[in-house]
DRENLOVO-362061 format. One record per residue: residue number from 0; chain; y, x, z of N, C-alpha, C in turn. Coordinates in Angstrom, 2 decimals. Example, Ala and Ser with C-alpha at 12.3 -4.5 7.8 and 13.67 -1.06 7.14 Angstrom:
BEGIN
SITE   i ch    n.c2    n.c1    n.c3   ca.c2   ca.c1   ca.c3    c.c2    c.c1    c.c3
SITE   0  A   -5.69   13.19    7.80   -4.50   12.30    7.80   -3.30   13.20    7.80
SITE   1  A   -2.25   12.85    7.08   -1.06   13.67    7.14    0.03   12.90    7.87
//
This chain:
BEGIN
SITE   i ch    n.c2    n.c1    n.c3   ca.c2   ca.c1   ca.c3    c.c2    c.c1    c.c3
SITE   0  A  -67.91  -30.66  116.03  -66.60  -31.24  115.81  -66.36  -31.37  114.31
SITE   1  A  -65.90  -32.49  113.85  -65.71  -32.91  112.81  -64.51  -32.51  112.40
SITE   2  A  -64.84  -31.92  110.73  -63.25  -31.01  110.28  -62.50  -32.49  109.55
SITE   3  A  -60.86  -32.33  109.54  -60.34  -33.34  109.24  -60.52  -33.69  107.81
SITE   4  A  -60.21  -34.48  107.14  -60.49  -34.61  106.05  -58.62  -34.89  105.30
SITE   5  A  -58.49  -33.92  104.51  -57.58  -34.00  103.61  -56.99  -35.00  102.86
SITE   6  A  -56.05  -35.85  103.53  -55.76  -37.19  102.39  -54.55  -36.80  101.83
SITE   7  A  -53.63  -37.28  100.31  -53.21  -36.91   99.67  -52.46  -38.08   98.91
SITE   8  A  -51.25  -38.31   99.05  -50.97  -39.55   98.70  -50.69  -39.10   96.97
SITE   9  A  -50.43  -40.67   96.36  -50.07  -40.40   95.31  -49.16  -39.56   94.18
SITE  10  A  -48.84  -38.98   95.17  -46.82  -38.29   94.74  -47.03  -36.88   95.33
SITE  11  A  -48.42  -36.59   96.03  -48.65  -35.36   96.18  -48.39  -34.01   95.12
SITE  12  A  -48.74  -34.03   94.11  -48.89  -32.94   93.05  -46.85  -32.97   92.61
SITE  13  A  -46.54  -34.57   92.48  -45.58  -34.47   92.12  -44.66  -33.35   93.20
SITE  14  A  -44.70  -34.07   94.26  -44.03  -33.17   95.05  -43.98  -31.83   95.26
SITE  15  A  -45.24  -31.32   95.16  -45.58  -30.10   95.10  -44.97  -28.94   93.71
SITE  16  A  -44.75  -29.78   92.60  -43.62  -29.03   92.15  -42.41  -29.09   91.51
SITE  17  A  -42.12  -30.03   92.76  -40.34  -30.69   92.69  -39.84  -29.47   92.95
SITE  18  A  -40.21  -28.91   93.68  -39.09  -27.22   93.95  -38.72  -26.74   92.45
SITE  19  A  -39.62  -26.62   91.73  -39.66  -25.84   90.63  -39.93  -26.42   89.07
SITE  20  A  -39.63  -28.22   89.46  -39.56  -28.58   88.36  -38.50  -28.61   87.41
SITE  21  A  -37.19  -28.45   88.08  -35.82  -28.19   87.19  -35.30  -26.90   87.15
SITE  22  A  -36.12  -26.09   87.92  -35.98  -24.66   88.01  -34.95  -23.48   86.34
SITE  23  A  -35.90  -24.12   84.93  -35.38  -23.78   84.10  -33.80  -24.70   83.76
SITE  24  A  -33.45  -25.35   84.04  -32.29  -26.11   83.64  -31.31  -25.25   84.95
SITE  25  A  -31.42  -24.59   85.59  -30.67  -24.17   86.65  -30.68  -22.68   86.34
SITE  26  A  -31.71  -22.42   85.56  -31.39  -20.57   84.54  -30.25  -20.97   83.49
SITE  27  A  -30.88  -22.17   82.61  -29.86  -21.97   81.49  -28.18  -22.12   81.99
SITE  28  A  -27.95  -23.41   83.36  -26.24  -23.24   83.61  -26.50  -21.79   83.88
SITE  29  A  -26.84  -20.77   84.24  -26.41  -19.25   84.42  -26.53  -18.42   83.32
SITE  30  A  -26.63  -18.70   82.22  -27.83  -18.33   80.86  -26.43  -16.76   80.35
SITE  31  A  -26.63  -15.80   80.85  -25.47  -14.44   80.46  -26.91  -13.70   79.53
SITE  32  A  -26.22  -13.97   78.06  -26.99  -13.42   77.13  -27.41  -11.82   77.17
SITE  33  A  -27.85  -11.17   77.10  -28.33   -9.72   77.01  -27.64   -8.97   75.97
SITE  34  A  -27.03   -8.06   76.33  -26.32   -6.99   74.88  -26.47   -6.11   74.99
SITE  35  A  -25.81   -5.29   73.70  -26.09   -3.78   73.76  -24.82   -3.63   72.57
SITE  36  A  -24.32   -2.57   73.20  -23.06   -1.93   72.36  -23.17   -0.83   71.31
SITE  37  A  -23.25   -0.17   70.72  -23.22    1.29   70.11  -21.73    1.38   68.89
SITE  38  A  -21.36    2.67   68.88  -20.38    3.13   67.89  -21.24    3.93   66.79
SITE  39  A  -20.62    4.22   65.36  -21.43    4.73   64.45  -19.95    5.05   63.96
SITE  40  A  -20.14    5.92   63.03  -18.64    6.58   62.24  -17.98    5.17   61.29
SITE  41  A  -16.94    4.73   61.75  -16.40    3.38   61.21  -16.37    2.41   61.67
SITE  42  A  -17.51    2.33   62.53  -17.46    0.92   63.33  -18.14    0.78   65.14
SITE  43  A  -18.09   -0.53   65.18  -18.80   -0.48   66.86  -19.80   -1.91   65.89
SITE  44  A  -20.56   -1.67   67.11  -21.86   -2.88   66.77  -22.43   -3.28   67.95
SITE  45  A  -22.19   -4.88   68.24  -22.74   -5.22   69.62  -23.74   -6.26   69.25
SITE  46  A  -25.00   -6.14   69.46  -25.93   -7.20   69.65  -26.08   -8.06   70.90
SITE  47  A  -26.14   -8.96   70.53  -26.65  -10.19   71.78  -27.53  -11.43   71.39
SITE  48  A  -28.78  -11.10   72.66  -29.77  -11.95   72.24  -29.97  -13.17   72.41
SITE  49  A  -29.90  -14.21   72.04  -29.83  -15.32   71.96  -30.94  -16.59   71.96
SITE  50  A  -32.07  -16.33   72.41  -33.26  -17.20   71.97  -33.07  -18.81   72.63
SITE  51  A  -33.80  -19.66   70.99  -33.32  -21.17   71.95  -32.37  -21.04   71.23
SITE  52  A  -30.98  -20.44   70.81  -29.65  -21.30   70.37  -29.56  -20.81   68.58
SITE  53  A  -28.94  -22.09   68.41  -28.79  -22.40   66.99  -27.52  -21.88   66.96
SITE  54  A  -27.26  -21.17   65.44  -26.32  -21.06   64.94  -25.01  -21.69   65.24
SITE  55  A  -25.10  -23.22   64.63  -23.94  -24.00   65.08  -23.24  -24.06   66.52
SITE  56  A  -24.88  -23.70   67.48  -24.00  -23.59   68.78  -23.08  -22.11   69.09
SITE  57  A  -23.02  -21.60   68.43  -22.29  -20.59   68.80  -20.65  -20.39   68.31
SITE  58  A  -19.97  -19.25   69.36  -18.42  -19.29   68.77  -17.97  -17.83   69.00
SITE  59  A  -17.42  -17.26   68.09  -17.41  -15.97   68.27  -15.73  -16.18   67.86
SITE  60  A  -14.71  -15.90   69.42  -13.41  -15.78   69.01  -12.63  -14.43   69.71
SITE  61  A  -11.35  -14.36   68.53  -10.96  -12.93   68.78   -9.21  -12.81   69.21
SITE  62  A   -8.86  -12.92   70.79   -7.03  -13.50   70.95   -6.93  -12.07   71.94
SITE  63  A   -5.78  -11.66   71.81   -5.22  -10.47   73.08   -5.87   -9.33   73.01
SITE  64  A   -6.95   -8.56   71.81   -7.47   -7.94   72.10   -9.02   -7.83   72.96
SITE  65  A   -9.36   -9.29   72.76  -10.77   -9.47   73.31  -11.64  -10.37   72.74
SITE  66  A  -12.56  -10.00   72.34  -14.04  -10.86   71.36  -14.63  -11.32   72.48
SITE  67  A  -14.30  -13.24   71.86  -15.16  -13.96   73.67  -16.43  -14.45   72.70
SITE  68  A  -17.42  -14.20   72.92  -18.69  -14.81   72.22  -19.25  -16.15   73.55
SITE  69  A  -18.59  -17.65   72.81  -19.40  -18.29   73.61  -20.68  -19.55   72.95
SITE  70  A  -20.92  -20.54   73.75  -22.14  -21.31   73.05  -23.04  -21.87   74.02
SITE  71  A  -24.03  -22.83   73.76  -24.73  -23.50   74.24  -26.26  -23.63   73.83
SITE  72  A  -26.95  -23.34   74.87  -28.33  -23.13   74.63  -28.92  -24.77   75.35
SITE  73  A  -29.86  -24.66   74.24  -30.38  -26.20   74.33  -32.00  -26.22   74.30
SITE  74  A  -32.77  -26.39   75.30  -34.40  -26.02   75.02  -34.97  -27.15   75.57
SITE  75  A  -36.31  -27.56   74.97  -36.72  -28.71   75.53  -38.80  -28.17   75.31
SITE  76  A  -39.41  -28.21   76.18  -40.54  -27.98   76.36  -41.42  -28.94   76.59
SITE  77  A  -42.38  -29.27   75.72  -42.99  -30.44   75.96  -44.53  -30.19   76.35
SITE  78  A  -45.85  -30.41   77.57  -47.15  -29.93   76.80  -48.13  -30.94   77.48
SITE  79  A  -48.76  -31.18   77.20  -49.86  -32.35   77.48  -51.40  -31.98   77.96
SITE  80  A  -51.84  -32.70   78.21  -53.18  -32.16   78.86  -54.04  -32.95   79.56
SITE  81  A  -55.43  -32.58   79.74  -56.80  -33.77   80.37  -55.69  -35.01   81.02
SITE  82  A  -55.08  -34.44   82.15  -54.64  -35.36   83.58  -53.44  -35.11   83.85
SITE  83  A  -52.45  -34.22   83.02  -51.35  -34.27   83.36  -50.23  -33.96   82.09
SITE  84  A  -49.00  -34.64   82.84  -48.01  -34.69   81.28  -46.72  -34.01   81.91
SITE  85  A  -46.69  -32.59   81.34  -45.30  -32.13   81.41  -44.44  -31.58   80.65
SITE  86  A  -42.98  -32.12   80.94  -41.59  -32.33   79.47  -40.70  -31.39   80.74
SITE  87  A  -40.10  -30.88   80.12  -39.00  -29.99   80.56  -37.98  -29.95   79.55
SITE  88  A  -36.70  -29.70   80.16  -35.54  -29.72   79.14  -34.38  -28.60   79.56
SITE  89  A  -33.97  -28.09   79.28  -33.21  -27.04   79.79  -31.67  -26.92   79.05
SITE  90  A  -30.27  -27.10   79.27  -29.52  -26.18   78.90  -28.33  -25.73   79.55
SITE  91  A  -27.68  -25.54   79.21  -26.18  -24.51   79.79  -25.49  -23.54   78.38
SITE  92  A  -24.24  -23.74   79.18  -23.30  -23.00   78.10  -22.86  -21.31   78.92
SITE  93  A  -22.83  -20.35   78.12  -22.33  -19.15   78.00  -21.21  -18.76   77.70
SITE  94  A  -20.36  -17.39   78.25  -19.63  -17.04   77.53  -20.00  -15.36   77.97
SITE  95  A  -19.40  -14.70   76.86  -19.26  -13.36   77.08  -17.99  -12.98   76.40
SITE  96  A  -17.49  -11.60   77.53  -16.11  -11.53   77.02  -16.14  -10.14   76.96
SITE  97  A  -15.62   -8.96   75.41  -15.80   -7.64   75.50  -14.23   -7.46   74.93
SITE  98  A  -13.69   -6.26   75.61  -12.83   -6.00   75.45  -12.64   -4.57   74.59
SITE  99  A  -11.64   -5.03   73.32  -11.57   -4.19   72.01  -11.16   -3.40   72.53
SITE 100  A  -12.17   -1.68   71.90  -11.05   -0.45   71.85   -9.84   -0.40   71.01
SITE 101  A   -8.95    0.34   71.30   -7.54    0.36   71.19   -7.85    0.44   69.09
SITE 102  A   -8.78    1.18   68.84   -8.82    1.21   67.37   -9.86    0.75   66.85
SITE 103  A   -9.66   -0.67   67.15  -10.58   -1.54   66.44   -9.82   -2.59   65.16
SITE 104  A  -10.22   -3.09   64.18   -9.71   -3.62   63.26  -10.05   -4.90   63.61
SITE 105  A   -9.27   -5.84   64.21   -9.83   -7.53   64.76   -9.78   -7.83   63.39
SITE 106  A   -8.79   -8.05   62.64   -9.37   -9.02   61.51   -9.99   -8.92   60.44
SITE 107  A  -10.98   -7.55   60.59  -11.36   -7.63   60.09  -13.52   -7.55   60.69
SITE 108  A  -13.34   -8.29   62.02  -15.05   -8.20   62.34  -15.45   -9.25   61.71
SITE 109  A  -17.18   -8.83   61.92  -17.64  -10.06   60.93  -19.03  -10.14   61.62
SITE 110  A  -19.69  -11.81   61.44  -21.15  -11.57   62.54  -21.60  -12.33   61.94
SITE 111  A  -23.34  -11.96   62.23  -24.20  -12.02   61.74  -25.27  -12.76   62.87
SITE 112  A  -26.47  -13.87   62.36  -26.80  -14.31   63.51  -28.46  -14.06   62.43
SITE 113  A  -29.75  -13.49   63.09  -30.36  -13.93   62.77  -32.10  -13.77   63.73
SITE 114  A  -32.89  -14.74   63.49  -34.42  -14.45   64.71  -33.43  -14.39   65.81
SITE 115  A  -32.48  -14.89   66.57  -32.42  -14.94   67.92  -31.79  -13.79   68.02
SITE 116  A  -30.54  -13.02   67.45  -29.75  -12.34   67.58  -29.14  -12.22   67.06
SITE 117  A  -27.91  -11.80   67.85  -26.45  -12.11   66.56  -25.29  -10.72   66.97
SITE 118  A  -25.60  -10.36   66.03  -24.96   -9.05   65.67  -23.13   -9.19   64.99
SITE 119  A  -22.60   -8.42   65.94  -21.21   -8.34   65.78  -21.15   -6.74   65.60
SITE 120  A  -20.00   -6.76   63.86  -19.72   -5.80   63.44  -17.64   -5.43   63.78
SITE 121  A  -17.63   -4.43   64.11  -16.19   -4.22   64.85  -15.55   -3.34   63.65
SITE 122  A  -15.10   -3.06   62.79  -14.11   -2.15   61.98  -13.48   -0.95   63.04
SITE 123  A  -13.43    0.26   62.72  -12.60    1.05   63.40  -11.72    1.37   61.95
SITE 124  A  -10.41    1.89   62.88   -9.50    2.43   62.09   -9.95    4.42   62.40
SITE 125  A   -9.57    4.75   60.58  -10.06    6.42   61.09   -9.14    7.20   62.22
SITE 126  A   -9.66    8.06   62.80   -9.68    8.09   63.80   -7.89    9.28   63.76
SITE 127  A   -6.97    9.55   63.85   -5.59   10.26   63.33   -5.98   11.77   63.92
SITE 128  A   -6.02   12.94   63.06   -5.92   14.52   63.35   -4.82   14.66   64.07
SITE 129  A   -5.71   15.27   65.22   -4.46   16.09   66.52   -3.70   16.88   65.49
SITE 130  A   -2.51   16.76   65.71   -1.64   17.76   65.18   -1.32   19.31   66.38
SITE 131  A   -1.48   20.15   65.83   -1.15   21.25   66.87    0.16   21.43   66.88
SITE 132  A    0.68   21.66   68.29    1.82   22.14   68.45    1.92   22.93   69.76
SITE 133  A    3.24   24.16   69.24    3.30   25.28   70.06    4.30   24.21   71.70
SITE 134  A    3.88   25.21   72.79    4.58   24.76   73.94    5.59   25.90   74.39
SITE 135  A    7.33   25.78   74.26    7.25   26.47   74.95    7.63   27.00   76.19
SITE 136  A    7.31   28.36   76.12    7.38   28.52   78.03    8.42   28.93   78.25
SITE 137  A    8.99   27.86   79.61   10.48   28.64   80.32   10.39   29.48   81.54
SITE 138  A   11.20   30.31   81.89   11.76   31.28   82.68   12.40   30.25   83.56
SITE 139  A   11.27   30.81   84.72   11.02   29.95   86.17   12.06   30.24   87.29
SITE 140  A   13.30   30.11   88.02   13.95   30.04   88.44   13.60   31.03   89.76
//
């Protein structure tokens, strides 16, 4: 018995990775940048990584007590080869929203973007000495 023989139309390969050819343009609309927070005596410091976005695309604003870091990532992948040609393009916009501790100095943060990360510096105000005070006790009925 004769095994069938495999035919393959022209649009075969294409098809084969239509699932997963816009795959990256459907990360970047979801694109929630990566951070990391830490405090140090004076200030807070939040990094967020950013690869793919330019400077200009970014917006770092500060209303109500909350730093919204937003922006638009824009990537385009191009690579060539014996028998086949593939271009990819990818982007989407972000936002991230962190909400200031009570003793933070808004006007006075300041950020820094550089290699694909952009570092936000937070001001604290010093921090006020508990004052001690006596309590006193009443005669319970």
């Amino acid at each position: 018995m004769a095994k069938p023989v495999a035919t393959h139309s022209p649009d075969f390969f294409s098809n084969l990775f239509a699932p997963v050819r816009h795959f990256g343009e459907r990360i970047a609309d979801f694109f929630s940048p990566t951070s990391d927070a830490s405090s140090a005596e004076g200030q807070y410091e939040i990094n967020l990584e950013l690869p793919g976005v330019s400077e200009d695309d970014i917006t770092v604003d500060v209303h109500d007590g909350r730093l919204t870091i937003s922006g638009e990532k824009r990537s385009e992948h191009e690579e060539t080869g014996k028998s086949y040609f593939f271009s990819e393009r990818s982007y989407g916009s972000f936002q991230r929203v962190f909400h200031l501790p009570d003793d933070s100095v808004a006007d006075k943060i300041d950020a820094h973007f550089k290699k694909g990360v952009l570092t936000i510096i937070i001001p604290r105000t010093a921090p006020k000495p508990e004052e001690a005070r006596q309590i006193k006790v009443k005669a319970g009925d």
